[in-house]
N, C-alpha and C positions, 0 to 999 in steps of 0.2 A: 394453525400455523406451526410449522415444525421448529425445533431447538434454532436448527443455525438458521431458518431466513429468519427469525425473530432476532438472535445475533445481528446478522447483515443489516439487517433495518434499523438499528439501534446503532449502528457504528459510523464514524465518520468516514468511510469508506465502503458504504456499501455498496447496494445493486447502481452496474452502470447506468441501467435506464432511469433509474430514481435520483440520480446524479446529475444529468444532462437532464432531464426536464426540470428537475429543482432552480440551476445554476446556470446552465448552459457549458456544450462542451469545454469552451476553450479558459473558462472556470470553474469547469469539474477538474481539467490536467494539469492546471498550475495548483490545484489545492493538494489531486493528489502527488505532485513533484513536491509541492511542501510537506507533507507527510511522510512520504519517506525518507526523503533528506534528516527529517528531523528525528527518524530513526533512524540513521545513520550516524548523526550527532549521538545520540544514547550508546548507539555501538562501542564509539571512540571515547565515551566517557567511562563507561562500564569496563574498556579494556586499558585506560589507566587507575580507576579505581581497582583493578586486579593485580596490577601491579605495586599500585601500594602498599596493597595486604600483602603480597609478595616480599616487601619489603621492612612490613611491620613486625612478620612472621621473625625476622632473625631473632636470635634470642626470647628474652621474654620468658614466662612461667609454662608448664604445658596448658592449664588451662585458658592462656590467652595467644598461643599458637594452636589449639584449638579452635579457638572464634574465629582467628586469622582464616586457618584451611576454611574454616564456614566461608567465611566471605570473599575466599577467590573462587569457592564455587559455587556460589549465588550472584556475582559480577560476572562468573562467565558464562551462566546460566542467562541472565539477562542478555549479555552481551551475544550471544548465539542467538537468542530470541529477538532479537531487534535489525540483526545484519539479514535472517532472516525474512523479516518483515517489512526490511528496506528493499531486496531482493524483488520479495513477491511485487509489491506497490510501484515500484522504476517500472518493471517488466510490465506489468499489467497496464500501466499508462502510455509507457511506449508502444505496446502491441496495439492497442485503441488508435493511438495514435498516428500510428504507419497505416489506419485504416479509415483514416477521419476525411482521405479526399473522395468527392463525387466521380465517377467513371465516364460519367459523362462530360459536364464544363468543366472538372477540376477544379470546384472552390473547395476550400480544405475547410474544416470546421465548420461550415456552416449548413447545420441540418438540423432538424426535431429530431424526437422518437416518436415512431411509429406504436412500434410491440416489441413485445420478445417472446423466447420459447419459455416452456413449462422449469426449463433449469437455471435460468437468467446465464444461458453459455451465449447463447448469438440475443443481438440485440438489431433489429431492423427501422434504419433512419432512411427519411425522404431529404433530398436537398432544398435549402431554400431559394436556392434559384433558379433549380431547372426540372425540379420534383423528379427529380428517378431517386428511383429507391433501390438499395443495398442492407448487404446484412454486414453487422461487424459483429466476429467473432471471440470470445475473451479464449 
């Protein structure tokens, strides 16, 4: 098993298909709309935690406007790493998303998983009510 699908399988957001057959779609997209919401939330906190050391920075000895610069750029470090990873996880859900209806009866969300390819990029579901099969693409 390579580095990152060992990652991907260990993480609360990993492979689509191992999502939907876990949970079922339509609480695979509300978990992952909770997850990144909730780094979104980290975003917004990390970018007033940057501003307090912004603000802690006045004055003070240089070694503790020192610490200060430390920790507006370790808050924005975070903070760049979570608006990031709210980004990826919105898009990623929504893109599944816009592709969760049947082509045929149009019931939206309601399908198994089939398979996927060797890259976990396309994940192929059947419908549960009218069995035609599609692929949905990440």
């Amino acid at each position: 098993m390579r580095a990152m699908d060992f990652l991907h399988a260990r993480s609360a957001n990993g492979r689509l298909a191992d999502g939907i057959r876990r949970v079922g779609f339509r609480k695979w997209y509300e978990r992952e709309l909770l997850s990144s919401h909730a780094h979104m939330i980290l975003s917004v906190l990390s970018v007033v935690a940057m501003l307090a050391s912004f603000e802690a920075s006045r004055g003070g000895s240089l070694l503790e406007q020192l610490a200060d610069a430390l920790f507006v750029i370790v808050t924005a470090l975070i903070g760049w790493w979570s608006m990031r990873r709210f980004l990826f996880l919105f898009m990623r859900a929504e893109g599944v998303a816009n592709q969760a209806s049947c082509g045929d009866c149009g019931e939206y969300g309601r399908f198994r998983v089939v398979g996927e390819n060797g890259d976990h990029s396309e994940t192929q579901v059947r419908c549960r009510k009218c069995e035609h099969l599609w692929t949905i693409c990440l």
